[in-house]
OpenMM code with the backbone's topology and positions (N, CA, C; nanometers):
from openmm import Vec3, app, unit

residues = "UNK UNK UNK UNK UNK UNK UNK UNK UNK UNK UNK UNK UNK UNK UNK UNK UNK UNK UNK UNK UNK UNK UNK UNK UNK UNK UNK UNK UNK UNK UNK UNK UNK UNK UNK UNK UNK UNK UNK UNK UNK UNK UNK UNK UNK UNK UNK UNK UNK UNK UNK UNK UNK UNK UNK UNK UNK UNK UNK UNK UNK UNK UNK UNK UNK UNK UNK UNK UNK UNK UNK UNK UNK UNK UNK UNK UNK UNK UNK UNK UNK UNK UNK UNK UNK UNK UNK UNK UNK UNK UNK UNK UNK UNK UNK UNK UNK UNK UNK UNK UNK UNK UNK UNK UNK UNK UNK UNK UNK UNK UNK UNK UNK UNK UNK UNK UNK UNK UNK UNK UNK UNK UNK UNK UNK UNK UNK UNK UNK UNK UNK UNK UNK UNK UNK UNK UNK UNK UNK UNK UNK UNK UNK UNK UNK UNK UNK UNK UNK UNK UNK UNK UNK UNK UNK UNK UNK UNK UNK UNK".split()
positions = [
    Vec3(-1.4147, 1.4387, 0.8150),
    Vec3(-1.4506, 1.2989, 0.8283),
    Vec3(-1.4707, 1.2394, 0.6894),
    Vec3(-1.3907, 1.1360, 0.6731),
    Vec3(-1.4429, 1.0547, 0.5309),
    Vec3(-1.5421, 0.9495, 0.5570),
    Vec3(-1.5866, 0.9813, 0.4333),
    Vec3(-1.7400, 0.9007, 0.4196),
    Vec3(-1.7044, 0.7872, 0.3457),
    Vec3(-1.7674, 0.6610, 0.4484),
    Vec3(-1.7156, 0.5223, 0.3698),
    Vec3(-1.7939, 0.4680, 0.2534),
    Vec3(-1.7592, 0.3841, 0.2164),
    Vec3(-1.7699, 0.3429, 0.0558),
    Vec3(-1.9508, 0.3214, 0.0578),
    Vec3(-1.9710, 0.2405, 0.1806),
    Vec3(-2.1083, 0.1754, 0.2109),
    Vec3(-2.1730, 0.2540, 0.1916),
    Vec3(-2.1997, 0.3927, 0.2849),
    Vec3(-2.2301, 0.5347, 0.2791),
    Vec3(-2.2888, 0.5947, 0.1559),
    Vec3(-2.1497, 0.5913, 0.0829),
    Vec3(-2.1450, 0.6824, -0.0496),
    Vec3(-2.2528, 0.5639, -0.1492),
    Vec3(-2.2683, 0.4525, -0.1259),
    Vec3(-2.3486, 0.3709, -0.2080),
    Vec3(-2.4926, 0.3772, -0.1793),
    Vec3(-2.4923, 0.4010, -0.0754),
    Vec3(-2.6535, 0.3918, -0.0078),
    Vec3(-2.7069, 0.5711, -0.0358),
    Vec3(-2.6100, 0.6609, 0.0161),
    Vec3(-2.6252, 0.8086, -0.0520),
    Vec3(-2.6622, 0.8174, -0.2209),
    Vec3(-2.6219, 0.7614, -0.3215),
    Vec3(-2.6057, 0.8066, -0.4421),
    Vec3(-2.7330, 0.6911, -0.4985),
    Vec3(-2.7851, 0.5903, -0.4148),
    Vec3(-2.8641, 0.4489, -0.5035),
    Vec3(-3.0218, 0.5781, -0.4377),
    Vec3(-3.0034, 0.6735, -0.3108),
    Vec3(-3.1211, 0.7396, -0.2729),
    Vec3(-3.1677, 0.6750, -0.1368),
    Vec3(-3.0636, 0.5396, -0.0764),
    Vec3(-3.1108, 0.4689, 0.0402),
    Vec3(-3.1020, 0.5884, 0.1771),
    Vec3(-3.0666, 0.6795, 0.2086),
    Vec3(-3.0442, 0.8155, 0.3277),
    Vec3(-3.1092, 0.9010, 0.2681),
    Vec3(-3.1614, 0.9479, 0.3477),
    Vec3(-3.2200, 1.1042, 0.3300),
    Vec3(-3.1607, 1.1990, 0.2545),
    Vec3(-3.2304, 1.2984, 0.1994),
    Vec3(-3.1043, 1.4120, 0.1653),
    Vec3(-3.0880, 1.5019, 0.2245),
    Vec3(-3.1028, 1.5089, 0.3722),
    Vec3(-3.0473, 1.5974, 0.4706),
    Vec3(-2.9029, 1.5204, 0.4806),
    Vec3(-2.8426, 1.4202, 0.4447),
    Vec3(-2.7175, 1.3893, 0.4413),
    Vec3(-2.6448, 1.5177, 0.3016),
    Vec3(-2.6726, 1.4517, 0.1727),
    Vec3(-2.6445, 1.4939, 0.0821),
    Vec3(-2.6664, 1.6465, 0.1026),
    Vec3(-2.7511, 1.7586, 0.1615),
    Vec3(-2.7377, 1.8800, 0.1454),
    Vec3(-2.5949, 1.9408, 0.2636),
    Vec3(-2.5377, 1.8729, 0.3429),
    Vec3(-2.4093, 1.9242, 0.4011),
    Vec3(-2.3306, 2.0155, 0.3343),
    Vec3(-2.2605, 1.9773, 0.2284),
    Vec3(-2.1720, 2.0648, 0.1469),
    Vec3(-2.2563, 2.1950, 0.0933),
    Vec3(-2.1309, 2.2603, 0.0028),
    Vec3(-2.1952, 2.3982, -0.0777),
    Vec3(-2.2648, 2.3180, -0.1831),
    Vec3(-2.3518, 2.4148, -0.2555),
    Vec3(-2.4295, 2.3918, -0.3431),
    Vec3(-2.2815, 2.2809, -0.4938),
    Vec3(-2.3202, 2.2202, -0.5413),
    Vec3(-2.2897, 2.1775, -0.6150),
    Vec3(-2.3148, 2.3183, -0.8074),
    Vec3(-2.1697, 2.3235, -0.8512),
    Vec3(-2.2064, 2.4222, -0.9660),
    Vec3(-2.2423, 2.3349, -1.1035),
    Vec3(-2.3649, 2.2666, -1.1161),
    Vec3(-2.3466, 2.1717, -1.2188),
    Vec3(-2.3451, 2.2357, -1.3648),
    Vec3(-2.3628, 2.4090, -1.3889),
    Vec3(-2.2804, 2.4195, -1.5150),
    Vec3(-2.1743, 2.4150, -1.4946),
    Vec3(-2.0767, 2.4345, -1.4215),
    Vec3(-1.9431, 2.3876, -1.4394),
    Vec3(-1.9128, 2.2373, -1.4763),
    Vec3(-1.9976, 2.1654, -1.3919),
    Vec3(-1.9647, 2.0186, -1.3841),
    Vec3(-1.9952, 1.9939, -1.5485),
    Vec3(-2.0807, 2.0636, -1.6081),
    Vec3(-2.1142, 2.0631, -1.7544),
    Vec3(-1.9959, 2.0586, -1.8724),
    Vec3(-1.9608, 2.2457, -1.7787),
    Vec3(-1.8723, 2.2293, -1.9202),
    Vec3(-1.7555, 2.1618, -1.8889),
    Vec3(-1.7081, 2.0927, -1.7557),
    Vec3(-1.5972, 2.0535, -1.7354),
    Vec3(-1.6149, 1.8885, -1.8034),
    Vec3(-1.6915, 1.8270, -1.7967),
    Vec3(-1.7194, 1.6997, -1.8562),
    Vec3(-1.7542, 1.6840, -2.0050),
    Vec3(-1.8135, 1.8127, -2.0218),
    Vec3(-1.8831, 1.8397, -2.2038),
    Vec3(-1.9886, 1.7347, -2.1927),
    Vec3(-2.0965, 1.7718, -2.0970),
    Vec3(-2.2006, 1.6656, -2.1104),
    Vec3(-2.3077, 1.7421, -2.0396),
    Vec3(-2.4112, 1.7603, -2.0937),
    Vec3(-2.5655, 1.8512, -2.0158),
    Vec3(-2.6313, 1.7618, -1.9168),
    Vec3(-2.5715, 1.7759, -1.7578),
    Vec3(-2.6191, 1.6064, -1.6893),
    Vec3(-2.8455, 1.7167, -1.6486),
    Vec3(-2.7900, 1.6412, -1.5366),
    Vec3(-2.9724, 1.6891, -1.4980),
    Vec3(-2.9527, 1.6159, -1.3285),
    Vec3(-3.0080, 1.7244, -1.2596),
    Vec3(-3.0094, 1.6775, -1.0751),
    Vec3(-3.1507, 1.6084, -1.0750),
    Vec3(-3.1325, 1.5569, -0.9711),
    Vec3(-3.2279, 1.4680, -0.9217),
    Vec3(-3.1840, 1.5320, -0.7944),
    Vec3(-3.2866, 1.5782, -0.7322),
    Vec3(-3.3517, 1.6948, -0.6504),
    Vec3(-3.3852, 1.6482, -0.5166),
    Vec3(-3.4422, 1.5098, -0.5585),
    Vec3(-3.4923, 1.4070, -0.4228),
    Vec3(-3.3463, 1.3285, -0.3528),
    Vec3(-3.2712, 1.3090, -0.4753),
    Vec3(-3.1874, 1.2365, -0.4290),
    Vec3(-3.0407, 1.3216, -0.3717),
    Vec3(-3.0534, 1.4664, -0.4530),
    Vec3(-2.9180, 1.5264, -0.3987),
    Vec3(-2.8033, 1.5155, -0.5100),
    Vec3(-2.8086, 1.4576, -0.6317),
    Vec3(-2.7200, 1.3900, -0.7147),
    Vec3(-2.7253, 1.4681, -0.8619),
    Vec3(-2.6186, 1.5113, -0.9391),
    Vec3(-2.6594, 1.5673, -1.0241),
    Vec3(-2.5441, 1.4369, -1.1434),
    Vec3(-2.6467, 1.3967, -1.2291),
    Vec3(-2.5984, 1.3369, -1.2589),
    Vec3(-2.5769, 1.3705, -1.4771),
    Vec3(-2.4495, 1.2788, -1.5312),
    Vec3(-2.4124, 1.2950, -1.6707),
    Vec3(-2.4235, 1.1976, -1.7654),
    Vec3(-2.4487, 1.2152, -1.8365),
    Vec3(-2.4473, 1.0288, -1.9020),
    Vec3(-2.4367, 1.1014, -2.0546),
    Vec3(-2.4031, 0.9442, -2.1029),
    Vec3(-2.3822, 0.9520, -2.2819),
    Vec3(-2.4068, 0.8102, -2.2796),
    Vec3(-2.4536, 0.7132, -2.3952),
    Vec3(-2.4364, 0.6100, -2.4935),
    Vec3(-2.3795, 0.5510, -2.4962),
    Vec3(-2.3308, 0.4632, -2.5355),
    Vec3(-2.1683, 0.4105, -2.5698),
    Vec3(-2.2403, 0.3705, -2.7448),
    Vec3(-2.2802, 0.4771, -2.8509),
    Vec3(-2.3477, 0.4158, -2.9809),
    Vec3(-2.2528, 0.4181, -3.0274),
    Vec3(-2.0921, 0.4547, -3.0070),
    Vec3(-2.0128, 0.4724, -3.1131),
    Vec3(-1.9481, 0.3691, -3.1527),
    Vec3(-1.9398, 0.2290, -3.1068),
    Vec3(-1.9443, 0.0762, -3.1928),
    Vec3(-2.0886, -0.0022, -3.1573),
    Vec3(-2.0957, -0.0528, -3.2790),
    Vec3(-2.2417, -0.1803, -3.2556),
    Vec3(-2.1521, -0.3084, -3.1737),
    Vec3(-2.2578, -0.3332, -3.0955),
    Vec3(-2.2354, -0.4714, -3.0048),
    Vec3(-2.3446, -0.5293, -3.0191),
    Vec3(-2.2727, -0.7145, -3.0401),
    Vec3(-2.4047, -0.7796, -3.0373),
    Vec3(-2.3726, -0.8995, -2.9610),
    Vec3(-2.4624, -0.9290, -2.8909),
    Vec3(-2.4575, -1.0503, -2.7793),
    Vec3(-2.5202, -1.1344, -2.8321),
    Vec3(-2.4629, -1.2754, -2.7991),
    Vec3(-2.5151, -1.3457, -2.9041),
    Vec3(-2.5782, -1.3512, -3.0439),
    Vec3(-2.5147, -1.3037, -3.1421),
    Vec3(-2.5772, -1.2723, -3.2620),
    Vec3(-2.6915, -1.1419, -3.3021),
    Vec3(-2.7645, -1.1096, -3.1480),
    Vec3(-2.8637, -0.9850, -3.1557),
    Vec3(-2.7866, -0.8404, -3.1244),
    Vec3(-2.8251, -0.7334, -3.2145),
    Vec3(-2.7420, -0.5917, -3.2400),
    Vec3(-2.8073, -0.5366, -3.1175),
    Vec3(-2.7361, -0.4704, -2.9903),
    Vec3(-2.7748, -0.4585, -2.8771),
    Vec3(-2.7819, -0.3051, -2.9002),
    Vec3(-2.9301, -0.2621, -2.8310),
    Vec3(-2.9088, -0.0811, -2.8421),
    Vec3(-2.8825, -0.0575, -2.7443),
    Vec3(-2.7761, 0.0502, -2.7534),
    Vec3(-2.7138, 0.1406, -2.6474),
    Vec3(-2.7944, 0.0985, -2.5125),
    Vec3(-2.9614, 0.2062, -2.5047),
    Vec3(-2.9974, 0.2286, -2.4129),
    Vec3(-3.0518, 0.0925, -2.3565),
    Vec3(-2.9826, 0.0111, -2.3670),
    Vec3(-3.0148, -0.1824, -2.3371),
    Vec3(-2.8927, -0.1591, -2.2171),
    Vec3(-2.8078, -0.1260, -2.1229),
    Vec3(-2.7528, -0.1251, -2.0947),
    Vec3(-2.5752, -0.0593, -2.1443),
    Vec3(-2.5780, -0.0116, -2.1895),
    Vec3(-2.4424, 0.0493, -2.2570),
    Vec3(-2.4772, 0.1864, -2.2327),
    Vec3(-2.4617, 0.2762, -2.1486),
    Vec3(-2.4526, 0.4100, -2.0930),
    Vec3(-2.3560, 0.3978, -1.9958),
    Vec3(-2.2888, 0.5309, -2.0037),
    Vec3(-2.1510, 0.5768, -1.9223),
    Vec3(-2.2345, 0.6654, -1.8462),
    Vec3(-2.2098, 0.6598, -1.7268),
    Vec3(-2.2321, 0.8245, -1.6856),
    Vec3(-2.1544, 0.8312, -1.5244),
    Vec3(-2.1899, 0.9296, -1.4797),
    Vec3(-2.1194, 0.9911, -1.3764),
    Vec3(-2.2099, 1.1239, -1.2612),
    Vec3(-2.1914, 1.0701, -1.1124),
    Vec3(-2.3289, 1.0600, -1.0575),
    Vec3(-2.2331, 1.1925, -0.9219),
    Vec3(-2.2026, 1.3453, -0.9395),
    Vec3(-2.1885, 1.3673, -0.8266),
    Vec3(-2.2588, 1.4799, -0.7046),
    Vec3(-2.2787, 1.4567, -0.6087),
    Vec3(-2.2913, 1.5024, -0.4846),
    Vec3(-2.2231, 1.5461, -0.3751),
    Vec3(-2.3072, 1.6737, -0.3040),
    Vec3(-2.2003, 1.7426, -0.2417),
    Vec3(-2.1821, 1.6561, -0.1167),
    Vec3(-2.0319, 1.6684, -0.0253),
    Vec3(-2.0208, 1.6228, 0.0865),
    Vec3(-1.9981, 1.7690, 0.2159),
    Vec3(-1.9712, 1.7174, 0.3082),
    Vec3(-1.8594, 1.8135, 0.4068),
    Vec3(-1.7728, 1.8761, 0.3953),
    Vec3(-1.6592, 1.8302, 0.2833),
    Vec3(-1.5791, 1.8622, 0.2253),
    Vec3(-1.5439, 1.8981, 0.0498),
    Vec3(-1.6093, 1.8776, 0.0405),
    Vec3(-1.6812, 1.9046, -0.1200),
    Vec3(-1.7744, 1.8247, -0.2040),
    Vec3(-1.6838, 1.7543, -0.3195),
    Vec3(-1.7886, 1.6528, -0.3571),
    Vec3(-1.7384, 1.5327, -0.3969),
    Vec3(-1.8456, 1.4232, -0.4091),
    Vec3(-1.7901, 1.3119, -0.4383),
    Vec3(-1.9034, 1.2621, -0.5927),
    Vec3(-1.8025, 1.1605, -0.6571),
    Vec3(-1.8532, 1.1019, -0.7250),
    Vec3(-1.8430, 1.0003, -0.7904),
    Vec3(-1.9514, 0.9125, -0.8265),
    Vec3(-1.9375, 0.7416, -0.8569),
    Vec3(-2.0170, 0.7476, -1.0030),
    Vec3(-1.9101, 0.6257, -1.0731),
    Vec3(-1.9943, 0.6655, -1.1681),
    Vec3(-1.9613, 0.4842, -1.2433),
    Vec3(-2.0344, 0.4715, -1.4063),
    Vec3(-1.9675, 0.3544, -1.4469),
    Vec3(-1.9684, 0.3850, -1.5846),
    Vec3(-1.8663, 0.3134, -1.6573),
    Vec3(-1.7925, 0.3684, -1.7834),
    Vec3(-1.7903, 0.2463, -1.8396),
    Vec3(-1.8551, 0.2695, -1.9792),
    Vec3(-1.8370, 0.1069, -2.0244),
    Vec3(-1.7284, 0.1618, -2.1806),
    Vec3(-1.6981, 0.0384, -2.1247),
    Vec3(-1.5670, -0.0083, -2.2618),
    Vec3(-1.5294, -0.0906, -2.2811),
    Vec3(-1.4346, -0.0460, -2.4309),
    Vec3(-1.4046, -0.1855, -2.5087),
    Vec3(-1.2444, -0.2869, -2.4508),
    Vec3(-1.2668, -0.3932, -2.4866),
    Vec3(-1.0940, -0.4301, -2.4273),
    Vec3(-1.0061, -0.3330, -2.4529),
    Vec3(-1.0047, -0.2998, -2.5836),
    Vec3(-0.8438, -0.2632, -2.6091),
    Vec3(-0.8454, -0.0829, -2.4910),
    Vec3(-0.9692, -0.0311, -2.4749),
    Vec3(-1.0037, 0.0581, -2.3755),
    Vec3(-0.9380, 0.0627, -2.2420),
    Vec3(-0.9851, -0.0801, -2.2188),
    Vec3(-0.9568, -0.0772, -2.0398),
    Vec3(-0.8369, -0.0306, -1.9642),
    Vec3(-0.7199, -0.0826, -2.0095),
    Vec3(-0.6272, -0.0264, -1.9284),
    Vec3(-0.5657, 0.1356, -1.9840),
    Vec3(-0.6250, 0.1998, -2.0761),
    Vec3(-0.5490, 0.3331, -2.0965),
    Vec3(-0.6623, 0.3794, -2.0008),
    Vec3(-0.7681, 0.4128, -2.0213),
    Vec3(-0.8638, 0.4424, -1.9319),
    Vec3(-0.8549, 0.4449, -1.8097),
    Vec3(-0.7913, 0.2982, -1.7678),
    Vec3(-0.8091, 0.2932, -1.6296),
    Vec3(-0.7020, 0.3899, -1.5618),
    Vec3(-0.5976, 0.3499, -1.6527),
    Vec3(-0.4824, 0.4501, -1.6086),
    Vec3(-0.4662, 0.6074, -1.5744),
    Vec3(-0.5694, 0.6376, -1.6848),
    Vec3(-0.6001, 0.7545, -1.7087),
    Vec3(-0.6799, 0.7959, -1.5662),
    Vec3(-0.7864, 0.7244, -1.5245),
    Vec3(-0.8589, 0.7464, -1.3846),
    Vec3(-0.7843, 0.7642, -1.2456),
    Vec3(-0.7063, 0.6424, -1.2825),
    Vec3(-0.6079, 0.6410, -1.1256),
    Vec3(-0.4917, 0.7852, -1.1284),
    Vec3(-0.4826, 0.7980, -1.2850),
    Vec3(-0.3906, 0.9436, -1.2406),
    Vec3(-0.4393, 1.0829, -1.2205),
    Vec3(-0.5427, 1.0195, -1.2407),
    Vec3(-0.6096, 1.1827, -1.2046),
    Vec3(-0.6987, 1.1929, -1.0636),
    Vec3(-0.6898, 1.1248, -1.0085),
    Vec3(-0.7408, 1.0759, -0.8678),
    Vec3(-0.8398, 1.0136, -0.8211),
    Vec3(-0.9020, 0.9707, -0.9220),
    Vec3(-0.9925, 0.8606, -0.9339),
    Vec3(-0.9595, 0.7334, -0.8950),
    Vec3(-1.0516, 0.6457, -0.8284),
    Vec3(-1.0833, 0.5122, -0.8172),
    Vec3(-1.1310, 0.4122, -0.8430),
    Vec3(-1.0048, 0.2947, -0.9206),
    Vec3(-1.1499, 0.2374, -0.9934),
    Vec3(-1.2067, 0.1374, -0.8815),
    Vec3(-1.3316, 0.1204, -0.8806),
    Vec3(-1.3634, 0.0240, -0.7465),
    Vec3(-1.4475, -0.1147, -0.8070),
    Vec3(-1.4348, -0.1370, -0.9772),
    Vec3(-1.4611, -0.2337, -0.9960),
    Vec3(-1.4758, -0.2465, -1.1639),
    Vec3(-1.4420, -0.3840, -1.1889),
    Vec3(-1.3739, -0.3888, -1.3746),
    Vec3(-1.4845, -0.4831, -1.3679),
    Vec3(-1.5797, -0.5296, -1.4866),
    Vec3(-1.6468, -0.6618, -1.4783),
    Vec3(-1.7174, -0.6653, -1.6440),
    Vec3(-1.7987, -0.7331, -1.6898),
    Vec3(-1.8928, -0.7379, -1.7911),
    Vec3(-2.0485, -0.8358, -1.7281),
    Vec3(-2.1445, -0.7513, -1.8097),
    Vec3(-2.2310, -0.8137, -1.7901),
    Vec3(-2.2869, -0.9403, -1.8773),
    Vec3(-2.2533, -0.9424, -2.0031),
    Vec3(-2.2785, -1.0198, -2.1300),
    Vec3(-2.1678, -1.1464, -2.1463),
    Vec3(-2.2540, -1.2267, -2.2241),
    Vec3(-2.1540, -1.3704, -2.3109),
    Vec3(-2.1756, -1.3105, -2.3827),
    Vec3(-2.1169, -1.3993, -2.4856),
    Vec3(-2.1151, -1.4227, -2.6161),
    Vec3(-2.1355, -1.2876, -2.7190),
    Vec3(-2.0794, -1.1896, -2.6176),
    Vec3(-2.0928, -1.0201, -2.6870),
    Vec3(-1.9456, -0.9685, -2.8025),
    Vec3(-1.9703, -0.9719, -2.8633),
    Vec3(-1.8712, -0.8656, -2.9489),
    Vec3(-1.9050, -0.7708, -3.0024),
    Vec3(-1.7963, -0.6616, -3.0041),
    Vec3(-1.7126, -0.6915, -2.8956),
    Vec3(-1.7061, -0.7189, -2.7536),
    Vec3(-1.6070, -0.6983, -2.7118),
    Vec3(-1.6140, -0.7756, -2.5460),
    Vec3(-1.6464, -0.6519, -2.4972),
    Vec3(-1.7504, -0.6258, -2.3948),
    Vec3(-1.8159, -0.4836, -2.3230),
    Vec3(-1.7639, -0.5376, -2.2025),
    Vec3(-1.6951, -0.4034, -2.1327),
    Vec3(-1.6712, -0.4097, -1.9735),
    Vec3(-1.7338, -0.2988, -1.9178),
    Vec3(-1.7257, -0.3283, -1.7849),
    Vec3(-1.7969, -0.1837, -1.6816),
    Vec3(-1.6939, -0.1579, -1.6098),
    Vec3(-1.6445, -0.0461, -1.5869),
    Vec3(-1.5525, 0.0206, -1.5015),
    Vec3(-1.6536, 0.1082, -1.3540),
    Vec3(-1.6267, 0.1354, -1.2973),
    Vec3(-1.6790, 0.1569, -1.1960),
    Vec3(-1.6081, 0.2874, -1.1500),
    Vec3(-1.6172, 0.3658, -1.1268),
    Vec3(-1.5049, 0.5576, -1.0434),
    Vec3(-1.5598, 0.5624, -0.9245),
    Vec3(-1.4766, 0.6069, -0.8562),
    Vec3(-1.5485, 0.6750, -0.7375),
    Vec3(-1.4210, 0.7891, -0.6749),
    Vec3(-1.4267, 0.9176, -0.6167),
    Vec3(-1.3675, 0.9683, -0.6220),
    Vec3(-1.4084, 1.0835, -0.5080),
    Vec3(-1.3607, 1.1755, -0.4528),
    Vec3(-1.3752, 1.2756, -0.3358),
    Vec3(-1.2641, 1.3828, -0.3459),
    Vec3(-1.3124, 1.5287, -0.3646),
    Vec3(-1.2166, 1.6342, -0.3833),
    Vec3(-1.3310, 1.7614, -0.4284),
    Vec3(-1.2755, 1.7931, -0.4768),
    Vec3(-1.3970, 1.9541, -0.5216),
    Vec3(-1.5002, 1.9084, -0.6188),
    Vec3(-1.5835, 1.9152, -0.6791),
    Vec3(-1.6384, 1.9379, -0.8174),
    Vec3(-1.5866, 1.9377, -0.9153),
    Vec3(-1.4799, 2.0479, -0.9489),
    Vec3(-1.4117, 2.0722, -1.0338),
    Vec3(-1.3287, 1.9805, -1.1001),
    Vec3(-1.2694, 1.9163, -0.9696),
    Vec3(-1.1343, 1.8652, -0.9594),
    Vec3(-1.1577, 1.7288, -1.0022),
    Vec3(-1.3009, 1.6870, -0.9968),
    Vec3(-1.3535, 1.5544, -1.0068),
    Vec3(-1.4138, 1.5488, -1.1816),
    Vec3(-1.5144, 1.6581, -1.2064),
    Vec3(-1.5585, 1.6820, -1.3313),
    Vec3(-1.4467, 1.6530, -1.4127),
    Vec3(-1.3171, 1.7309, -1.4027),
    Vec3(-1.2090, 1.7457, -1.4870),
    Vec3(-1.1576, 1.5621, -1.5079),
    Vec3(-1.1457, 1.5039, -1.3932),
    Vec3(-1.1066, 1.4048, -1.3829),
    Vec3(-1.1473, 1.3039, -1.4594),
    Vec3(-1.2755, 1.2870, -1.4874),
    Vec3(-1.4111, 1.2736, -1.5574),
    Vec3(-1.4162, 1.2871, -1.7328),
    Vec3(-1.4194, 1.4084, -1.7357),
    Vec3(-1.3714, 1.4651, -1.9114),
    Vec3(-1.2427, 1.3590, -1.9528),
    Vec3(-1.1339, 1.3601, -1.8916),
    Vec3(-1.0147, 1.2941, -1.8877),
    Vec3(-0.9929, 1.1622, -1.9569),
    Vec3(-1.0958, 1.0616, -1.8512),
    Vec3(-1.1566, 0.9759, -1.8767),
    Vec3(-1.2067, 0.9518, -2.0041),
    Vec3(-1.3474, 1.0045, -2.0182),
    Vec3(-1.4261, 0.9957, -2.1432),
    Vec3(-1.3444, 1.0827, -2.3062),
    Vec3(-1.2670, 1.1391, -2.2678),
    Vec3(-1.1675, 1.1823, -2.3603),
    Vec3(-1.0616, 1.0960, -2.4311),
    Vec3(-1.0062, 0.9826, -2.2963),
    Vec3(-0.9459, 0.8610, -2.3550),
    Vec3(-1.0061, 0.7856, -2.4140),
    Vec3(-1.1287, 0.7380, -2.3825),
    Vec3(-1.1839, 0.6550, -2.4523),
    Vec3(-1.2207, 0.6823, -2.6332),
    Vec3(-1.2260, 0.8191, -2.6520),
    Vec3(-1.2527, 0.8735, -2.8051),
    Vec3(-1.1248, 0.8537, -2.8426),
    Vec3(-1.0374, 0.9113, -2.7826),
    Vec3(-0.9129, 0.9182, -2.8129),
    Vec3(-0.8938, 0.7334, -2.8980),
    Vec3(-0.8616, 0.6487, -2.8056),
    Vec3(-0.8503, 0.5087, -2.8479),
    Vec3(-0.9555, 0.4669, -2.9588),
    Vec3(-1.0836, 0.5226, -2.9512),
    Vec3(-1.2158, 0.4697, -3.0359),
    Vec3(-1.1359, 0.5480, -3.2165),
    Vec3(-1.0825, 0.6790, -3.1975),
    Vec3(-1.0289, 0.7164, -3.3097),
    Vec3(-0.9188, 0.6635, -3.3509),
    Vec3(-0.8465, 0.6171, -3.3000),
    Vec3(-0.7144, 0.5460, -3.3486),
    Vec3(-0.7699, 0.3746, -3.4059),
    Vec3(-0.8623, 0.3448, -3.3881),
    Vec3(-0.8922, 0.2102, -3.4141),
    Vec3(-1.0717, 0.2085, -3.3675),
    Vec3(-1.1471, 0.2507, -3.5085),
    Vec3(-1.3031, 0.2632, -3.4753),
    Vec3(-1.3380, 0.1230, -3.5088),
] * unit.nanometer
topology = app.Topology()
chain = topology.addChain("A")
for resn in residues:
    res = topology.addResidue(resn, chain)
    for name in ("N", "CA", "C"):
        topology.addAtom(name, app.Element.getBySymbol(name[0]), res)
C-alpha cells in the first residue's frame, strides 16, 4: 500500500503516532550516514532519523543584513521506516545557478521534487528551497541524497 503525500506530512511534522512509523525494519542510520556523509541524529518520539548541514558556504544577505546560516538556510533530509521500506522528505536550499542541475540530479535518481520556492526579498544571492520526497529502501534513498548534496558542491566549486 502507498502512503499518500498527506500521510507522509503529518508522519514526519510528528502529527500520528509512532505506532505508524514503527511498521517497517529498523531503519540502519549508520548506513544512512555514511551513504549521505552526514552524522544525522533520530528523534525517537517521532520515528525519524534525521541529516542536516548549513548552507555557510556563500554569505547571503537580505536586504542589506549578512543572514546566518542557522536563520533559516539548513538542508537536511528527514527518513523513516514504512511497510515497504523507507521514505524520505527533506528541503535543500540553493543558489539559482543550483536549481536545475540539482533538480535534475533528484528526479534521476528517484527522487521527487514536490516543491521549488524562496522565502526572502531583496536576498543575494537569490536563496531557493527545494523540497524531496521519495520511497524505496534506505539505501537507495540515502544514496539518492549524497547525489544531490554532491551536485550542489560540485556547482559551488566551479563558480564559489
Amino acid at each position: 500500500m502507498k502512503i499518500q503525500k498527506w500521510l507522509v506530512a503529518g508522519i514526519l511534522s510528528g502529527i500520528f503516532s509512532t505506532t505508524v512509523l514503527s511498521a517497517g525494519e529498523k531503519l540502519e542510520t549508520a548506513r544512512i550516514d555514511e551513504l549521505t556523509g552526514l552524522k544525522g541524529k533520530m528523534n525517537e518520539k517521532e520515528g525519524v532519523y534525521k541529516v542536516t548541514f548549513p548552507r555557510d558556504d556563500v554569505k547571503i544577505a537580505v536586504d542589506g543584513w549578512t543572514m546566518p546560516p542557522f536563520m533559516g538556510l539548513g538542508t537536511w533530509a528527514a527518513f523513516t521506516e514504512t511497510k515497504s521500506g523507507a521514505m524520505v522528505m527533506g528541503d535543500t536550499v540553493l543558489f539559482e545557478d543550483e536549481v536545475n542541475p540539482v533538480m535534475s540530479i533528484a528526479l534521476d535518481n528517484g527522487l521527487s521534487v514536490t516543491a521549488l520556492h524562496n522565502h526572502f526579498f531583496f536576498d543575494q544571492p537569490k536563496v531557493y528551497f527545494m523540497h524531496i520526497e521519495g520511497e524505496g529502501t534506505a539505501e537507495q534513498l540515502a544514496g539518492a541524497v549524497r547525489k544531490v548534496y554532491d551536485k550542489i558542491k560540485e556547482v559551488r566549486a566551479a563558480n564559489a
